[in-house]
N, C-alpha and C positions, 0 to 999 in steps of 0.2 A: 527524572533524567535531566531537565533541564537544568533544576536546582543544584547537581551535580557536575553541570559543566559538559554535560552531553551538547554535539550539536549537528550529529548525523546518524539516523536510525536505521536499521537493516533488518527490513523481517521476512520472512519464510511463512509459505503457504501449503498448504496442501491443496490440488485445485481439480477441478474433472474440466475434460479440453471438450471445447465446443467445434472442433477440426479435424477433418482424417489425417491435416499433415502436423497434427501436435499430438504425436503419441504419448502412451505414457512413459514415464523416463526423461524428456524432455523436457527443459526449464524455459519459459517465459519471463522476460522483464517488461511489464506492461509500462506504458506509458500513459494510459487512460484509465477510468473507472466509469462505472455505471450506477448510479443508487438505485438497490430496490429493497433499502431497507425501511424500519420504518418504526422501531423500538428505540433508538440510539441516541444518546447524547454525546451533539456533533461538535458542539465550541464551549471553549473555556466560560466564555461570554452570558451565556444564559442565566439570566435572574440578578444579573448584575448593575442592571442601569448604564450598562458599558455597551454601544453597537459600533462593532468592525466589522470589516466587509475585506476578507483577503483576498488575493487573485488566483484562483483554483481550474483554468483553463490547463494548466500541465499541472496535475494533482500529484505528479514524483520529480522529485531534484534529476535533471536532464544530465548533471555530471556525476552525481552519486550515481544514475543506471547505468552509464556510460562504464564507469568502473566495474560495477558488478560484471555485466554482459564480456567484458575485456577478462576478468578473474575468472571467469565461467570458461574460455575458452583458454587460456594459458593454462590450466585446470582440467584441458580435454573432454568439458563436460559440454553438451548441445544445446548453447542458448540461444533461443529467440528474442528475435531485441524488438522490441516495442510489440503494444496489441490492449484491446480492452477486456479489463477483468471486470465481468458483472457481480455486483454483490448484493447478493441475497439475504433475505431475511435470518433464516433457518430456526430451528433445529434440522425441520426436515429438507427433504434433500428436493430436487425441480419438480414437478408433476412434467407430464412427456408433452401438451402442449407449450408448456412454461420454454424448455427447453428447443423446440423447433423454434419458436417466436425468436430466442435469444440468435440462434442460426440464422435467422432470415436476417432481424439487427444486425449481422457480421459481428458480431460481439467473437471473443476466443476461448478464455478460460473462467469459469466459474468457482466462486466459494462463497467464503461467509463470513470472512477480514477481513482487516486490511482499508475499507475506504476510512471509517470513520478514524482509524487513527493516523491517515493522510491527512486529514483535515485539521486535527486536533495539533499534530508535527507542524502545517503549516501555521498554525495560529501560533505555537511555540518559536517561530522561525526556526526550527530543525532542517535540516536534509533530512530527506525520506524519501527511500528506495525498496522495489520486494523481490523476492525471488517467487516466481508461480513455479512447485514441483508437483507437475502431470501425475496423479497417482490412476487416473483411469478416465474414460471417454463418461461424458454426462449420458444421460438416459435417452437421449435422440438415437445413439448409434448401435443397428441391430444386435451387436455382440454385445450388449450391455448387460442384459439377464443371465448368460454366460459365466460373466466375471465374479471371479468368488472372492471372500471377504479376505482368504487369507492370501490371494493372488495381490489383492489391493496392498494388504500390509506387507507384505514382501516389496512391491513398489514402493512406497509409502519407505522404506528399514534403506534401499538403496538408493534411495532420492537424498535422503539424511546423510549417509555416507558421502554421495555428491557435495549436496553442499557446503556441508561443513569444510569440504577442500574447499569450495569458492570463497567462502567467508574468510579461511583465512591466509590464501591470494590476497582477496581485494583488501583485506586490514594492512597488508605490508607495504600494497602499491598507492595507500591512497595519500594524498600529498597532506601536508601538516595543516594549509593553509582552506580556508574554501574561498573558489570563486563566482561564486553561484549567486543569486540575489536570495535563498530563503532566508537570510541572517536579517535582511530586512525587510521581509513582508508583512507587518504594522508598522511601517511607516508613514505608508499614508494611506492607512486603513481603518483609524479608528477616527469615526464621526461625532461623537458625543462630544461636547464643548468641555474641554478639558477642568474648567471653574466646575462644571456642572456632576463632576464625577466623585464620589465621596470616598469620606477617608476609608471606612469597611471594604468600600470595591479598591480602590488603591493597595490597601492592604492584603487583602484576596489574590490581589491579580498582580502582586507585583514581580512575581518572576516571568510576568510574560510581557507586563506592560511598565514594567518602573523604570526602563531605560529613555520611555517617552512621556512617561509623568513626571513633573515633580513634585 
């Protein structure tokens, strides 16, 4: 995407709400993440002889969510604006103390996306924003064993229909230009003494870093 001249990313999640007042149906745009993964490779950087350090305290572009949450409601669809997605390792889904733990943290909605390719957008300098679509309550909330698989996919079939209006709302309303700072979040993030950086990682890396190498 980068290579391509992409330079703001929109992804869609499937998520179980950690809240009575996040039903399913309801979309979140978080503004935070939690890592509880532990398999993933999180930066471009790794094995490169290259160390940056980018500023990951607001893990989503603050004007890209801003739009989203805006196209969500001109769209008549119920978004929550801000809140932390924990994200999980997976295949499998929380075990039931995993999930009170994540309630007591305040944490909101859970999945299993989504952080590491915040990380990886930020190191691209991208904008990067998600939509969380509420397909059902995580396994804390007693109606959980209840909930049948094809109830979820049914949720899951008109969350999609949602979004896809939001998405292309916010494509129409979003302005040409960005004024965000993620275009230049390695700027002054890469520590390696620039002599010290060889031609292979130069070449490797240069659509993420060749505007700051020469």
């Amino acid at each position: 995407m980068k290579l391509l001249g992409v330079e703001r990313v929109i992804s869609v999640s499937a998520v179980g709400s950690l809240r009575d007042d996040l039903p399913p149906l309801d979309f979140l745009i978080p503004d935070q993440f939690f890592d509880r993964t532990r398999c993933r490779i999180a930066t471009f950087f790794a094995n490169s002889g290259v160390v940056a350090h980018v500023a990951f305290d607001k893990p989503t572009c603050t004007h890209l969510s801003a739009h989203l949450a805006d196209a969500c409601d001109h769209a008549g669809i119920k978004a929550h604006r801000g809140g932390t997605y924990v994200c999980m390792e997976g295949p499998q889904f929380s075990t039931l103390a995993e999930s009170h733990t994540y309630r007591q943290l305040r944490f909101d909605v859970i999945g299993m996306t989504n952080l590491t390719e915040a990380k990886l957008a930020r190191e691209a300098e991208l904008c990067y924003a998600t939509i969380s679509m509420i397909t059902d309550y995580d396994c804390w909330h007693p109606q959980h064993d209840a909930v049948t698989l094809s109830e979820i996919m049914a949720n899951l079939n008109k969350n999609t229909e949602n979004v896809q209006r939001a998405i292309r709302e916010v494509v129409r309303s979003l302005p040409e230009e960005r004024k965000c700072k993620c275009g230049a979040a390695l700027a002054h993030a890469i520590v390696t003494d620039r002599r010290l950086i060889s031609a292979a990682a130069k070449r490797r890396l240069a659509p993420i870093i060749g505007k700051y190498i020469s």
